[in-house]
C-alpha positions, 0 to 999 in steps of 0.5 A: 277689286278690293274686299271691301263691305260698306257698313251703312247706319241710318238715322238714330243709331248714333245713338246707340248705347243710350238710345232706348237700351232695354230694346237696343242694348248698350253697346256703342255706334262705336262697338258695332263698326269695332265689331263688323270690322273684326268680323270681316277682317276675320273673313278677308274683308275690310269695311268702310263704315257711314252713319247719317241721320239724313237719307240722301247721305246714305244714298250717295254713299250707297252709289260711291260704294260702286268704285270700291266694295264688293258687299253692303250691309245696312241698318237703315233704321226707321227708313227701312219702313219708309224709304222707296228711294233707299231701295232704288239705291241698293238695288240700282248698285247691283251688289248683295247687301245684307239689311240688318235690324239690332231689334227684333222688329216683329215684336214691335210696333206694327207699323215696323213689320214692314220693310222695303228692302226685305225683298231684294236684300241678300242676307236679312239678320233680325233681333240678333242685338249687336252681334247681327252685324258679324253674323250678316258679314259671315252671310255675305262673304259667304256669297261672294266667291 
């Protein structure tokens, strides 16, 4: 098989570099595949990469993954504190995954303290900015003989 990592962005990080800059940043959806992919290429691996702002999208994508990656990491914005079905998802692939949030979640709002993946997830890389998601493909190829 392929090394291959699935890069999975949920809801609003489309909207990355104007959305709420001074608590994202202002790097681009754009910025962060160039970067994930350049971490991973580093490593040995290659990325797919997904963004929706619709759940049932990033399941599917999830489930597809099986066929062709080894790896998933996972921004899963605002449904990482709402999303059972999300997690159904990650863990019902059987592959690590890291969850990755740009943020750091637990200087926010409380109802962002929580999350659904925090548990099962490989690799958990918080309020790194941007540069989180190289350090979560570091993590993972880590794990992955």
């Amino acid at each position: 098989m392929t090394r291959r990592i699935l890069l999975v962005n949920g809801p609003n990080l489309n909207l990355l570099g104007s959305r709420e800059p001074e608590v994202y940043g202002t790097a681009t959806l754009a910025d962060v595949e160039r970067l994930t992919t350049e971490a991973a290429a580093a490593v040995g691996f290659e990325v797919r990469v997904i963004q929706s702002n619709h759940e049932g999208v990033l399941i599917d994508a999830i489930h597809a993954a099986r066929e062709d990656c080894t790896a998933i990491i996972i921004n899963p914005g605002g449904l990482t504190h709402t999303s059972v079905s999300l997690r159904d998802a990650l863990t019902g692939v059987a592959m690590p995954f890291a969850e990755v949030h740009i943020s750091d979640v637990y200087a926010r709002e409380e109802f962002r303290h929580h999350s659904y993946l925090h548990d099962v997830a490989a690799v958990r890389v918080i309020g790194e900015g941007v540069d989180g998601y190289a350090s979560a493909v570091r993590q993972l190829a880590a794990l992955i003989p």
